[in-house]
Backbone bond lengths (Angstrom), bond angles and torsions (degrees), N, CA, C in turn:
res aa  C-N    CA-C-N  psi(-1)  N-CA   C-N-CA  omega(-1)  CA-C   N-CA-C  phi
1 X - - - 1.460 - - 1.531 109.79 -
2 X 1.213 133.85 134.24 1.297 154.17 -153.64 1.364 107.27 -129.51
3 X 1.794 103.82 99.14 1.409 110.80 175.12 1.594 129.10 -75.35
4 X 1.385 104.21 95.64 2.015 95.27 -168.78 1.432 118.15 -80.58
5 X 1.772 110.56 -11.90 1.493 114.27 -166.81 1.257 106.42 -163.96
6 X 1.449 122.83 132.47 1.795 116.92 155.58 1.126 92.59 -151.42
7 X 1.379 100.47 140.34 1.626 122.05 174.95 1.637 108.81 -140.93
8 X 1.576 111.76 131.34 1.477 105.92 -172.50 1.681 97.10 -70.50
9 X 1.573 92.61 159.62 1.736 112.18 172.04 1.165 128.34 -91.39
10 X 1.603 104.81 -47.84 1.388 109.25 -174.89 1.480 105.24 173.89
11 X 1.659 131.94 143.87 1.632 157.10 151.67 1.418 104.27 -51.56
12 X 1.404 112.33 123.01 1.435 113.05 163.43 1.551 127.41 -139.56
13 X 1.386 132.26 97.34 1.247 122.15 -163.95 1.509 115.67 -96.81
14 X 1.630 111.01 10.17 1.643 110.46 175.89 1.888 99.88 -132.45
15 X 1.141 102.08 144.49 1.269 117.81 158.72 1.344 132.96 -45.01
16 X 1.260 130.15 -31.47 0.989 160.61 131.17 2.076 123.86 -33.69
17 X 1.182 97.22 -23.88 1.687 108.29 165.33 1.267 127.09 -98.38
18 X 1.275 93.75 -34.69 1.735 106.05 170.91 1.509 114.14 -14.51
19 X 1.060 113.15 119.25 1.900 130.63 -174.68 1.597 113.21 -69.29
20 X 1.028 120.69 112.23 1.743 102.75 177.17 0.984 103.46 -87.96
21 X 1.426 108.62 135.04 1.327 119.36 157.14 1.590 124.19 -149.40
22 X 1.816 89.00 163.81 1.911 84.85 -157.26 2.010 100.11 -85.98
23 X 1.207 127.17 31.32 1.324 143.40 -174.14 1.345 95.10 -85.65
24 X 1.511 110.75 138.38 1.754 108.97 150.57 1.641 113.44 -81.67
25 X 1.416 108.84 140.86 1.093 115.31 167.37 1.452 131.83 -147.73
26 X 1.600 107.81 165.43 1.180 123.39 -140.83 1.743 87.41 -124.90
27 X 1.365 127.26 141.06 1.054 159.63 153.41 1.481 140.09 -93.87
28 X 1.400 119.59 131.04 1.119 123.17 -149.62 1.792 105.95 -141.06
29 X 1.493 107.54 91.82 1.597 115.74 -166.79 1.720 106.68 -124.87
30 X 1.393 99.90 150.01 1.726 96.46 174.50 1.689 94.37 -162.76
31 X 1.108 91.36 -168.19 2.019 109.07 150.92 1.850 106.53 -53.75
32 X 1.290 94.09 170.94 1.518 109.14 157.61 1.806 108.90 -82.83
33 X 1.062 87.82 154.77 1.705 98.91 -169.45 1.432 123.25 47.16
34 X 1.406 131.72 11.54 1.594 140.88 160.75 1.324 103.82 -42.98
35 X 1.316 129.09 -21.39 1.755 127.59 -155.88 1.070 121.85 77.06
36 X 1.227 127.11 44.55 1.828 118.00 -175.64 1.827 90.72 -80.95
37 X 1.178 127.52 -53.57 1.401 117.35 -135.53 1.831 87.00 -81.83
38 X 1.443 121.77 -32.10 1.659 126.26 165.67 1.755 102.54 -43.16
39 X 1.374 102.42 -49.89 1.204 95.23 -175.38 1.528 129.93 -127.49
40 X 1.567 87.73 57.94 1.368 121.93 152.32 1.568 123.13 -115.47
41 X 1.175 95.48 -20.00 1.772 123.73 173.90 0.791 108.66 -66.93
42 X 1.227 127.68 -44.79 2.193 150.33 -157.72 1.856 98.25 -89.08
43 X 1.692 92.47 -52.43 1.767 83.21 -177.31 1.199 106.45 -67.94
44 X 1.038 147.93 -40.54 1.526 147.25 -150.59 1.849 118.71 -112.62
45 X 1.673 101.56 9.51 1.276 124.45 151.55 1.980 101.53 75.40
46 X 1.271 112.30 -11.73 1.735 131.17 -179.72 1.276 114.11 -77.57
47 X 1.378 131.17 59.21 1.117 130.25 166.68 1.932 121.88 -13.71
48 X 0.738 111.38 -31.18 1.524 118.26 169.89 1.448 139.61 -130.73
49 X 1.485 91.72 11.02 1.681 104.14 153.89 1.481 131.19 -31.93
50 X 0.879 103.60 -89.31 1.769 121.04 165.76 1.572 110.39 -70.17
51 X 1.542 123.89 117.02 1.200 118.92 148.78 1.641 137.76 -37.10
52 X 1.724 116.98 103.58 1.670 116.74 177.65 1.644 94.18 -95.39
53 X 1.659 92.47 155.44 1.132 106.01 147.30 1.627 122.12 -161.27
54 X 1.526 122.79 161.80 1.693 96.75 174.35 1.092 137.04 -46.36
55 X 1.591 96.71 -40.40 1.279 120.36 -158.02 1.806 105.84 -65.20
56 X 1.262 117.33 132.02 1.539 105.59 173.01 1.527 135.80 -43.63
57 X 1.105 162.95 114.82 1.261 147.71 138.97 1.982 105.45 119.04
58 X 1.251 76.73 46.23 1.643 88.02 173.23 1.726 108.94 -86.75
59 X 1.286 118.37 -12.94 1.924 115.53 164.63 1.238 95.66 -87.09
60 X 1.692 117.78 102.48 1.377 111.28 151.92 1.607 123.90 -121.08
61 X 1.432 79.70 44.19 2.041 92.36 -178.42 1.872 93.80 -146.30
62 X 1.282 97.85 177.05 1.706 118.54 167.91 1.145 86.51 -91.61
63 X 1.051 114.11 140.34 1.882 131.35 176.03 1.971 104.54 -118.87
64 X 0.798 116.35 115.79 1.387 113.04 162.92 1.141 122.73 -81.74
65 X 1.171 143.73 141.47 1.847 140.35 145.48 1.460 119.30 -119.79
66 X 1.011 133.13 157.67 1.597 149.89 175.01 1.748 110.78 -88.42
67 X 0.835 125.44 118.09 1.967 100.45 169.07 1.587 85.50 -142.15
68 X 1.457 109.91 123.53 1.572 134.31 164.23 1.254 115.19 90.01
69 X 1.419 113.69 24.90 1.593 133.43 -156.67 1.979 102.96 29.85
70 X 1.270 100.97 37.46 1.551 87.72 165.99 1.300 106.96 -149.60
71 X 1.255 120.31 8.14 1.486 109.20 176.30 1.370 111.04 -160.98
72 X 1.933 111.11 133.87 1.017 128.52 -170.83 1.943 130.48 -77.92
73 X 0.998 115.08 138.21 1.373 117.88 -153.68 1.394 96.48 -122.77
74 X 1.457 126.72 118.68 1.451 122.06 -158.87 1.500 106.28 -142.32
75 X 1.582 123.55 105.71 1.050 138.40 174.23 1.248 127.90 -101.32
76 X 1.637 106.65 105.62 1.719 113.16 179.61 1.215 139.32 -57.15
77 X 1.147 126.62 166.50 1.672 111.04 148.26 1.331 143.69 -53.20
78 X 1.206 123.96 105.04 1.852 107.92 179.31 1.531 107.99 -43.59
79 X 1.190 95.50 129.44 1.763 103.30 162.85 1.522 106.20 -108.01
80 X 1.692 92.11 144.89 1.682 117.45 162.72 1.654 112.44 94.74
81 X 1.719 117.28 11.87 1.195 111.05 148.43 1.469 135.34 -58.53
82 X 1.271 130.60 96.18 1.351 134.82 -146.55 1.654 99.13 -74.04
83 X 1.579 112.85 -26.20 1.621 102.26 -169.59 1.644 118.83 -82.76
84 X 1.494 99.29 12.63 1.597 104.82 179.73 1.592 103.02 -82.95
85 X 1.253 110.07 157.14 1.398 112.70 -174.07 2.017 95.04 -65.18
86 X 1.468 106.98 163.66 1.096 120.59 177.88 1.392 120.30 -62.84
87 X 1.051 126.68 -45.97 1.428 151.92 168.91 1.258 99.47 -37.69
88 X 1.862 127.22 -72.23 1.039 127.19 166.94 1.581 138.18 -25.77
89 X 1.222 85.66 -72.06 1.827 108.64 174.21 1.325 107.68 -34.48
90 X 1.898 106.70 -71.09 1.525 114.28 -173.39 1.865 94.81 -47.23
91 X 0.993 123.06 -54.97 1.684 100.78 -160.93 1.465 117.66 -63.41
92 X 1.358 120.50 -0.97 1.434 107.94 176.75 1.077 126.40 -118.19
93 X 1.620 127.70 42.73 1.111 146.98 142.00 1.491 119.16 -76.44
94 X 1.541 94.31 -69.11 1.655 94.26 176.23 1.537 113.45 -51.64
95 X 1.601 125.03 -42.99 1.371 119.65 -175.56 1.338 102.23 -59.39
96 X 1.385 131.16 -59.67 1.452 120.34 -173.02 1.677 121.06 -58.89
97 X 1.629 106.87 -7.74 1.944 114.26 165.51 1.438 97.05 -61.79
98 X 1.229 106.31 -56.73 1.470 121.98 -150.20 1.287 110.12 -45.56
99 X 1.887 96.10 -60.34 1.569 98.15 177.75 1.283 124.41 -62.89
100 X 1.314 130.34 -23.92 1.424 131.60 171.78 1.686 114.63 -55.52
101 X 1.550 106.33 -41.69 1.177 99.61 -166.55 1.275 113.17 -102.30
102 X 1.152 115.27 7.12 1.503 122.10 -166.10 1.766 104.17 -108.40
103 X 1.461 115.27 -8.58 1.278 117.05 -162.12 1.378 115.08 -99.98
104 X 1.391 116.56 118.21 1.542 108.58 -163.38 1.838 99.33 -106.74
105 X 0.998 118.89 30.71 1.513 122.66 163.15 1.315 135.50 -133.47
106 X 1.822 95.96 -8.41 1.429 119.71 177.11 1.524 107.28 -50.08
107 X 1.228 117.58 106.85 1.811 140.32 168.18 1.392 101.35 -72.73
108 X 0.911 135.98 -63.96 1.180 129.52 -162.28 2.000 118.11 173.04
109 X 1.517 89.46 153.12 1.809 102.95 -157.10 1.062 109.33 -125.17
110 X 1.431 102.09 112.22 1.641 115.93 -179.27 1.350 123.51 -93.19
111 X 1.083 135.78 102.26 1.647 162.38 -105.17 1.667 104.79 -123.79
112 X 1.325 119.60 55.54 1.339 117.90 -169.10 1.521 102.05 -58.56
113 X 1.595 105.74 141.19 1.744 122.51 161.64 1.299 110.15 -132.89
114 X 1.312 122.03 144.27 1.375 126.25 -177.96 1.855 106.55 -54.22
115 X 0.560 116.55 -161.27 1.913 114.12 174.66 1.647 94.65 -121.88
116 X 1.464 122.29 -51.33 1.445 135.22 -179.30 1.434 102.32 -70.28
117 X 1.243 139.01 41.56 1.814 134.61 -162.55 1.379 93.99 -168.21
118 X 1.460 113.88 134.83 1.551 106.36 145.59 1.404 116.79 -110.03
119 X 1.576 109.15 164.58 1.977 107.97 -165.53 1.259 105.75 -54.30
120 X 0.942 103.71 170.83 1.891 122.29 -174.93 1.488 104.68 -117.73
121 X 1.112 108.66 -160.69 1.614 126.57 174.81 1.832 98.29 -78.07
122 X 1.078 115.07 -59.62 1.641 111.98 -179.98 1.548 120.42 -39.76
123 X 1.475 108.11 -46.94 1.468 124.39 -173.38 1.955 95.55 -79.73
124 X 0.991 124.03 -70.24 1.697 113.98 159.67 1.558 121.05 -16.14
125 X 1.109 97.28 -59.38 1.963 105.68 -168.27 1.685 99.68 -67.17
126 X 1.430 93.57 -35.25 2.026 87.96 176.39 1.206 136.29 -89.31
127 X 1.635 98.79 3.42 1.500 114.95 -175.84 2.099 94.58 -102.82
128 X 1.146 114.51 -23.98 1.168 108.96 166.43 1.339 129.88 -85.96
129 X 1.524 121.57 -25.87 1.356 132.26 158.06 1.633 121.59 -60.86
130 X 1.096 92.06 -44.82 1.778 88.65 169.92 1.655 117.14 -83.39
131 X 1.048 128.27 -3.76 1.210 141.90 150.36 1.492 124.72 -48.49
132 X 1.253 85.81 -51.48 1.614 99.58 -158.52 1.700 86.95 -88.37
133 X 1.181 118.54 -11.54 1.643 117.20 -153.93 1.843 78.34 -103.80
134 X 1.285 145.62 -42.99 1.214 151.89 -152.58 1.433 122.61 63.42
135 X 1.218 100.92 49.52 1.676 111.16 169.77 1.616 96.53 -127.91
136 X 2.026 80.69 135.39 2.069 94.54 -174.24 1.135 78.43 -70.99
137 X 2.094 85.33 172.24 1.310 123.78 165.39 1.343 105.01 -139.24
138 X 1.345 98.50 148.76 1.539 106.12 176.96 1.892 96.54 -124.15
139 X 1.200 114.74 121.24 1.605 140.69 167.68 1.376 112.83 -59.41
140 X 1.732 113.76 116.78 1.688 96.32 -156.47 1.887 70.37 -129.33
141 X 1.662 99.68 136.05 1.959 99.23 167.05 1.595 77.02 -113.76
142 X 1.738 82.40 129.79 1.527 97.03 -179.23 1.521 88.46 -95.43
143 X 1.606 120.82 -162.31 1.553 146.71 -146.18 1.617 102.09 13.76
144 X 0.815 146.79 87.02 1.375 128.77 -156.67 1.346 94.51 -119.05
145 X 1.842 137.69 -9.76 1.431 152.74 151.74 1.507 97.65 -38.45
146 X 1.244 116.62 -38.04 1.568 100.34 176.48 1.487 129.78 -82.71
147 X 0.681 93.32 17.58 2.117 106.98 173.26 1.163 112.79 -119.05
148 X 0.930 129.15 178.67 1.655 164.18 129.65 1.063 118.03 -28.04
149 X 1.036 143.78 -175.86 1.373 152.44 124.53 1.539 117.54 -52.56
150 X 1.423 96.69 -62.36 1.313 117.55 170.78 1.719 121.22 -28.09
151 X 1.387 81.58 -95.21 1.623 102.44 155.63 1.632 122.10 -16.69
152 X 1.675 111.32 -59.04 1.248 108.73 177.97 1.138 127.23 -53.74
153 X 1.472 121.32 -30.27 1.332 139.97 -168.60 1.159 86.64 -75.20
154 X 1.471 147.71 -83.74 1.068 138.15 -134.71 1.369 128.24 -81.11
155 X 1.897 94.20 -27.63 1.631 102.29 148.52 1.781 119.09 -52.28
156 X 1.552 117.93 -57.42 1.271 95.49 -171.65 1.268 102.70 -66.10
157 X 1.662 150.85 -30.45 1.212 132.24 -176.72 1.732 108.55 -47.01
158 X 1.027 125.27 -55.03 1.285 154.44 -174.92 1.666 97.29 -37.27
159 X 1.151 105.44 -63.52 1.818 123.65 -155.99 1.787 91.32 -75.01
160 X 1.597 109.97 -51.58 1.101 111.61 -176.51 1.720 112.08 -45.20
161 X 1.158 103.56 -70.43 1.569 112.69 176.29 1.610 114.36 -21.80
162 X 1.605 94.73 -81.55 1.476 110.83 158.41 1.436 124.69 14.56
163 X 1.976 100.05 -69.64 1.520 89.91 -153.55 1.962 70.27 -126.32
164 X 0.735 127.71 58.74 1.736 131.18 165.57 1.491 108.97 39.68
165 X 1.490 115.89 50.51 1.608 108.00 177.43 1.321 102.01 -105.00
166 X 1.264 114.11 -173.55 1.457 124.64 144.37 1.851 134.25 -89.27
167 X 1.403 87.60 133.48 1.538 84.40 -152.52 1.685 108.68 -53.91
168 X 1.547 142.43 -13.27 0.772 135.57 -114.03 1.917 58.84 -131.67
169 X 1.042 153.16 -23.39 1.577 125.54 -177.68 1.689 109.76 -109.54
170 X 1.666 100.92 32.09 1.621 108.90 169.01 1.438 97.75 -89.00
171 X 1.125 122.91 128.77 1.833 126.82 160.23 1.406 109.34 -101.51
172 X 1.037 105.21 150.49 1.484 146.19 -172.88 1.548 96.78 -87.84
173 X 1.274 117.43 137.67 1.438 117.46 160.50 1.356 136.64 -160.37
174 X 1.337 164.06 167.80 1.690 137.46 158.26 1.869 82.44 -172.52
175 X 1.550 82.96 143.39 1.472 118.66 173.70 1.408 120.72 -56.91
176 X 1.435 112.84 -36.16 1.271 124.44 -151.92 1.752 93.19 -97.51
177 X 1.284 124.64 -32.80 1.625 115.54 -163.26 1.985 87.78 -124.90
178 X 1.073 120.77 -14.89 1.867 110.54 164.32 1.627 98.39 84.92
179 X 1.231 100.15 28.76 1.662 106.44 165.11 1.561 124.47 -56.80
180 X 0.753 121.02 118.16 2.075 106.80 -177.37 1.299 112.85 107.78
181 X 1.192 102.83 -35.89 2.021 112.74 -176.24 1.610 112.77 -26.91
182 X 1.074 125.72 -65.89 1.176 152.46 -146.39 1.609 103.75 -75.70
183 X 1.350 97.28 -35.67 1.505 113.38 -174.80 1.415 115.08 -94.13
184 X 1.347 111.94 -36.34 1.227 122.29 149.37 1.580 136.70 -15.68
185 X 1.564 87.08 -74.38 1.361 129.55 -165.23 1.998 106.87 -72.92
186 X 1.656 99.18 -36.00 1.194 109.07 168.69 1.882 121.91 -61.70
187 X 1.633 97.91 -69.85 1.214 117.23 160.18 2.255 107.96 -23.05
188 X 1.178 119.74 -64.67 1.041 140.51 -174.32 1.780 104.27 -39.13
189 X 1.741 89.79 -57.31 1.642 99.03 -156.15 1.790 98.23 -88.73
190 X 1.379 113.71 -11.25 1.523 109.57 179.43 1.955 92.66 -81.83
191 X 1.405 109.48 -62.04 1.547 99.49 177.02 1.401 125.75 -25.93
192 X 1.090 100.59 -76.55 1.572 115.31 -171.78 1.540 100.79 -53.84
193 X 1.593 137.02 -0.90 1.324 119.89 159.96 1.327 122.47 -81.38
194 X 1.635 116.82 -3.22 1.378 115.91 -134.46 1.826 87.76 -121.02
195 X 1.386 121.25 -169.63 1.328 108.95 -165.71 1.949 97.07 -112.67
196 X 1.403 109.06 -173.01 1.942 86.94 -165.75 1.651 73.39 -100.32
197 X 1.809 92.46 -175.01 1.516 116.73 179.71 1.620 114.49 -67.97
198 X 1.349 135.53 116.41 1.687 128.94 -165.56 1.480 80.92 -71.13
């Protein structure tokens, strides 16, 4: 798949703003600091698309983007940065329900986990909500430059178990060497042919 264009759309911190559009789209949720917005940068080849930073929990909105004027690119909030005020935190659970269930084009949700982490209760609760909602997921262990080979394997065995997948639809990925891209990018362009979950 051959990226010719992405341009962000629009910030959204209520349910209630949510953009319609007739685009399929693809979603991109984890922890805080997992790397989604690094590696949203990496898929979409824009080094400064998406705002990075070290610091944890710098997505604290729904972010929209456009890529090929036909398909939507949707970046969540990190959940479970504890140093955000309380107020904060609590609202971005329910917003990230919202969008799941509220989205009638959502193709499919790519489920970032650290590679060095196994899922939590957050990553559980979203593997059963989108379940129940019938939109795939594809299991992404992000930094994955920090392992082995070895290692990787046994992390995704690990992660797989974890949250009851099959090990064989955990991807591999990291920002820094463009691991996953390809697969990504595939995953992306087979979705967006296909029709969303009724």
């Amino acid at each position: 798949m051959k990226i010719k264009d992405v341009r962000f759309l629009k910030s959204v911190f209520s349910a209630a703003s949510f953009p319609e559009l007739p685009y399929p789209e693809f979603a991109f949720m984890g922890r805080s600091n997992v790397g989604k917005s690094s590696l949203i940068n990496m898929l979409t080849a824009k080094k400064d698309l998406v705002k990075t930073g070290s610091r944890p929990g710098v997505t604290k909105s729904v972010n929209f983007f456009i890529m090929n004027d036909g398909i939507s690119l949707v970046d969540l909030p990190g959940f479970g940065y504890a140093k955000l005020p309380a107020s904060v935190r609590s609202g971005f659970l329910p917003l990230i329900q919202s969008y799941i269930q509220n989205r009638d084009n959502l193709r499919l949700v790519f489920l970032l986990i650290d590679i060095r982490r196994l899922p939590g209760d957050f990553e559980m609760e979203m593997i059963t909500l989108l379940a129940e909602r019938g939109v795939p997921v594809a299991v992404v262990a992000t930094k994955c430059d920090k392992f082995t080979r070895g290692k990787r394997l046994a992390s995704a065995r690990a992660i797989a178990d974890a949250l009851s997948v099959d090990v064989d639809s955990v991807f591999f990925s990291s920002a820094k060497t463009n691991d996953g891209r390809k697969e990504m990018l595939g995953l992306i362009d087979e979705y967006s042919r296909r029709k969303a979950a009724e």
